[in-house]
matplotlib code that plots the C-alpha trace (Angstrom):
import matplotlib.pyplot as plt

x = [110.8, 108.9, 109.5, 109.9, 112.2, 110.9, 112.0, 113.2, 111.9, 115.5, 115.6, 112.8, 114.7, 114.5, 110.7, 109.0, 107.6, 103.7, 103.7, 106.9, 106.9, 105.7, 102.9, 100.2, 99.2, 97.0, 94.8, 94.9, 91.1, 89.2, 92.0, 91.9, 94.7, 95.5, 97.5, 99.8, 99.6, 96.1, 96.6, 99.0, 96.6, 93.9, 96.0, 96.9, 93.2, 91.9, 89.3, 87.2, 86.3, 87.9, 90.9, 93.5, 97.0, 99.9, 101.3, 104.4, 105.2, 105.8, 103.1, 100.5, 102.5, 102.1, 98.3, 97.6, 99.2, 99.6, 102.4, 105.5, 104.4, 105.9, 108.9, 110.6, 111.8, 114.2, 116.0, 119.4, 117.7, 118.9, 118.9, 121.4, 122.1, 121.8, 120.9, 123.9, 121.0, 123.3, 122.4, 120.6, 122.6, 123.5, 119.3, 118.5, 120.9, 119.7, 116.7, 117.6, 119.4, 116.0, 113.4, 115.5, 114.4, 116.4, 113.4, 109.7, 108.4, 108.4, 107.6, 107.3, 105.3, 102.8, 99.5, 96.1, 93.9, 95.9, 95.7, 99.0, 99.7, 102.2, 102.1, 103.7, 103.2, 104.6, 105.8, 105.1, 108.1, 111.0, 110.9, 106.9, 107.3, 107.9, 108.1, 111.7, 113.3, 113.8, 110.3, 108.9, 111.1, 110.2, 106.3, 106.9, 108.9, 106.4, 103.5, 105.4, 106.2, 102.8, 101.5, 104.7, 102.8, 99.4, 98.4, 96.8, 98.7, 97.6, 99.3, 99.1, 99.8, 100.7, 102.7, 103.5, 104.2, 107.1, 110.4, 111.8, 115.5, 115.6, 113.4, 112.2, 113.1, 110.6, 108.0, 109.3, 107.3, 104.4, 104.4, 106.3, 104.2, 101.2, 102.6, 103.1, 99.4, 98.5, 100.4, 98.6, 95.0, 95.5, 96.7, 93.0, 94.9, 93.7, 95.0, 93.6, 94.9, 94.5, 94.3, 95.7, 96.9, 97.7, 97.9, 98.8, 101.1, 102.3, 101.3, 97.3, 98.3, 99.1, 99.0, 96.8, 93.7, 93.9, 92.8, 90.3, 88.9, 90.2, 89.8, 90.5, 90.7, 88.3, 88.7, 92.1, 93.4, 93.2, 94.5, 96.8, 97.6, 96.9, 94.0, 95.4, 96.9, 93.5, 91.8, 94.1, 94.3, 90.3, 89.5, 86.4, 85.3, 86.3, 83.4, 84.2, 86.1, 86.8, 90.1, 88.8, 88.0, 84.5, 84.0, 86.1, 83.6, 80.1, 81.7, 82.8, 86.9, 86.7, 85.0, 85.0, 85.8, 87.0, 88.3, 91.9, 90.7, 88.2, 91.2, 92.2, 89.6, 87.7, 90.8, 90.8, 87.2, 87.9, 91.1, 88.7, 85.7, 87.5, 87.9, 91.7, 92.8, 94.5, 93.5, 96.4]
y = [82.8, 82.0, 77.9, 79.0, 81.5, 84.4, 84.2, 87.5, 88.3, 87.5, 84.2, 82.6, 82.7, 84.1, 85.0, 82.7, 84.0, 83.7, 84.6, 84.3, 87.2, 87.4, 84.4, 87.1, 90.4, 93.1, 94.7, 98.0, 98.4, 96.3, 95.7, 91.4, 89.6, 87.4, 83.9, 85.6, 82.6, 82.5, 86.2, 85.2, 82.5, 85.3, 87.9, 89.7, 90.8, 90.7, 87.8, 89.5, 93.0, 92.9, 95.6, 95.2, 95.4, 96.6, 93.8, 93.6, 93.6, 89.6, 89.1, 91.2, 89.5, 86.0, 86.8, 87.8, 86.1, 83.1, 80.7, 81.1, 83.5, 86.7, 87.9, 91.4, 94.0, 96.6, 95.3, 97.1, 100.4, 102.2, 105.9, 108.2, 111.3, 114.0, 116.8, 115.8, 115.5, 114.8, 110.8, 110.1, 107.0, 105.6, 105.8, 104.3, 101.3, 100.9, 100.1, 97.8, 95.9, 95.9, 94.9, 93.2, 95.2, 97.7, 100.2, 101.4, 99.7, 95.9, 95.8, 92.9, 90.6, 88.1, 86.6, 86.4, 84.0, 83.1, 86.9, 88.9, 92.0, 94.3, 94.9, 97.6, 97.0, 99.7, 98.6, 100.8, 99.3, 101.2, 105.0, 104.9, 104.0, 107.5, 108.9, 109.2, 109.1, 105.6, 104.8, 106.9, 105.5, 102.0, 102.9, 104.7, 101.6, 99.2, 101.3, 102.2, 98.1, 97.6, 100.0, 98.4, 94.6, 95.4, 94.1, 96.0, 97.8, 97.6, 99.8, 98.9, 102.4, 103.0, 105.7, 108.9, 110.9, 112.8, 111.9, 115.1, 114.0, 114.2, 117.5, 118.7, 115.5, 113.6, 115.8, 115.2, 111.6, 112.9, 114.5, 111.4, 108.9, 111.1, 111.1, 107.4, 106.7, 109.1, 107.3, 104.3, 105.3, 106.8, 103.2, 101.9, 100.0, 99.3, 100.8, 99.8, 101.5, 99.9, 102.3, 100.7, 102.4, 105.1, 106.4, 110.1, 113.2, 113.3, 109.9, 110.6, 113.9, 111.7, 108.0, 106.7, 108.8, 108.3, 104.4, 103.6, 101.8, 102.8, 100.2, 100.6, 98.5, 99.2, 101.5, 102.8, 106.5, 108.5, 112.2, 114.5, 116.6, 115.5, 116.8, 119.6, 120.8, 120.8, 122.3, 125.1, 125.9, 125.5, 126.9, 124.5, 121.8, 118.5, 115.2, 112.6, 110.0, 112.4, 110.4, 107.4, 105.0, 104.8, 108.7, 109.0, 106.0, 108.1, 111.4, 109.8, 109.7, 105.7, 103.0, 100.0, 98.8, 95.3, 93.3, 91.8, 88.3, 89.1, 91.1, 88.3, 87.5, 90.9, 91.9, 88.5, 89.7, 93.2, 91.8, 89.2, 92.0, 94.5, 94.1, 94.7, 92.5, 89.5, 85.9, 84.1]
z = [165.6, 162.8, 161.2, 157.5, 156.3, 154.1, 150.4, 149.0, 145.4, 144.0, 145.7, 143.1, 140.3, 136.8, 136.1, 134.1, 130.8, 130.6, 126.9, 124.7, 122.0, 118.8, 119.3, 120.0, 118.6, 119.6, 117.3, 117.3, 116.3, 118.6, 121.0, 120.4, 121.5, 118.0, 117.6, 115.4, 113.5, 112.8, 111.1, 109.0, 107.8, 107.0, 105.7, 108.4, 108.8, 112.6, 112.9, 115.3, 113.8, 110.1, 110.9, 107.9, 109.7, 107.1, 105.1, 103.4, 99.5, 99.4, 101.0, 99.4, 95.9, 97.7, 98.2, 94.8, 91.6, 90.1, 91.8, 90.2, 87.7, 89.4, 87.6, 89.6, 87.6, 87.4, 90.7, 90.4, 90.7, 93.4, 95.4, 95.2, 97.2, 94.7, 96.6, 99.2, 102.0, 105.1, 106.4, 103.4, 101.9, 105.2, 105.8, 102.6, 103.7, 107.1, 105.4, 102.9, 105.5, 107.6, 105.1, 102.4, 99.7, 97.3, 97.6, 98.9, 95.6, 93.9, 90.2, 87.7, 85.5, 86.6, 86.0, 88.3, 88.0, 84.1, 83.3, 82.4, 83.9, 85.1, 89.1, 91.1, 94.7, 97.4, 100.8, 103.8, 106.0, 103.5, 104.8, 105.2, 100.7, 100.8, 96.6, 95.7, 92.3, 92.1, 93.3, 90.3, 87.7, 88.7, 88.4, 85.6, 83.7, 84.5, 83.1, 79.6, 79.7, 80.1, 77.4, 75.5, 75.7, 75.4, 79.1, 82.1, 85.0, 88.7, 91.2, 95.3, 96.8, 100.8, 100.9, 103.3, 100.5, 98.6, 100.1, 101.3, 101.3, 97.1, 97.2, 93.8, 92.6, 93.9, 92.9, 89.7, 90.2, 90.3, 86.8, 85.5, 86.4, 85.7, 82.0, 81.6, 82.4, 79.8, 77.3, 79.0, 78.2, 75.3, 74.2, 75.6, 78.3, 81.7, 84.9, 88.1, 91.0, 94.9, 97.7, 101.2, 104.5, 104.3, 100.9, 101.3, 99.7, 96.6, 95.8, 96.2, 94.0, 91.2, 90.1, 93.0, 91.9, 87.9, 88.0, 85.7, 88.5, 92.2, 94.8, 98.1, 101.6, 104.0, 106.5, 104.9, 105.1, 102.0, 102.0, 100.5, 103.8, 107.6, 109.3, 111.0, 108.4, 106.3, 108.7, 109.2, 105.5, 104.9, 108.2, 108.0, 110.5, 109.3, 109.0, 111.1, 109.2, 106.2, 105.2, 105.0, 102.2, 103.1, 102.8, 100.1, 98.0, 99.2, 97.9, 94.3, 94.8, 95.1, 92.6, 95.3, 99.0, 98.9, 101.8, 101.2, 100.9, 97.6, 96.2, 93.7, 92.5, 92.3, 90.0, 88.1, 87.4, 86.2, 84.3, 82.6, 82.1, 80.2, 76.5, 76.2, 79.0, 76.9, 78.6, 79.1]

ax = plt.figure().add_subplot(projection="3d")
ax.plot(x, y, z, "-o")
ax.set_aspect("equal")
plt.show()
């Protein structure tokens, strides 16, 4: 008989955690276990190999403009189901309820670096900021309030694309927006658009690639159609890397590549450089 009892499994008690949740995350690039803090502190931008993790509206708006100066607009805006596409509403609520916002898009008025301009920034996390109706109207209002004042419009695009459940009517968006920036630049206005993963569909097909200057964040995927589906309609073998910002700025589609924490002030610059750009 042995002097010490064995202990069964069950006996020790609940297991101690090693690491509580949400203090680390992995990156997905390099595979680094990050101090979640220490992201947040550098933008959500992995300190070890440079991969730029999805960020949400407020915080790409918190990263950018002036403090205090951002003013939303056009808030009440909201989707309705006008094709009756069964789950729709309740969808569009979940939603809301989970990020706190009305829609994929923020808009409003702010200034960078003293500069004026109008801002439309999508947000990933609301149905992947796929193109509905209200997205497009938003866009569209803050461009024709731009054009309205005189001041430059940037748009921050990561979309997957149309949003099926409004059918022709987001495709609408494309046309609509497409329209305002004409307006736009016939009024020799600025329009900067930013590229940031993943900017695809409908949304590549129209206002994301008619910036007068397209930026994009490194590494980011830019598309229309996924990869299969390209290379079952072109029957070609695809480059490596074909949707990505990098091959997209050594074939012509994109102006620059600049990491997220030179994005204020490489768009102060541009703001500042071009001659109808009003210094606050």
């Amino acid at each position: 008989m042995g002097f010490f009892k064995k202990r069964t499994v069950n006996e020790l008690g609940e297991k101690k955690q090693d690491m509580p949740e949400g203090l680390w995350t992995k990156c997905p690039s390099c595979g680094e276990s990050l101090f979640e803090q220490t992201l947040a502190k550098n933008l959500r931008v992995c300190t070890n190999c440079g991969y730029h993790f999805t960020i949400s509206s407020g915080e790409r708006l918190a990263s950018l403009v002036d403090e205090g100066t951002f003013v939303e607009m056009d808030l009440p805006l909201d989707s309705v189901d006008a094709l009756g596409f069964k789950g729709y509403v309740d969808k569009v609520k979940a939603y809301q309820n989970k990020t706190g916002l009305k829609e994929a898009v923020v808009t409003g008025r702010a200034n960078i670096e003293g500069v004026p301009v109008l801002l439309a920034v999508m947000d990933f996390r609301f149905l992947g900021a796929s193109m509905g109706s209200v997205v497009g109207e938003k866009i569209t209002r803050a461009i024709e309030a731009a054009t309205a004042e005189g001041k430059a419009v940037i748009v921050f695009s990561a979309s997957g694309g149309a949003r099926m459940h409004e059918g022709i009517l987001s495709l609408m968006q494309m046309a609509k927006t497409s329209g305002a920036l004409a307006r736009h630049a016939e009024a020799k206005l600025p329009y900067f658009s930013v590229l940031t993963h993943p900017t695809t569909g409908g949304v590549t097909a129209s206002f994301a690639t008619l910036g007068d200057i397209i930026i994009a964040e490194p590494k980011c995927m830019i598309g229309f159609a996924g990869p299969r589906v390209v290379k079952e309609t072109t029957h070609a073998d695809l480059p490596p890397g074909f949707q990505t910002a990098e091959f997209m700025k050594q074939h012509g589609l994109v102006d620059m590549i600049v990491e997220r924490k030179d994005m204020r002030s490489t768009l102060a610059n541009l703001l500042k450089y071009v001659s109808s750009a009003k210094v606050a």
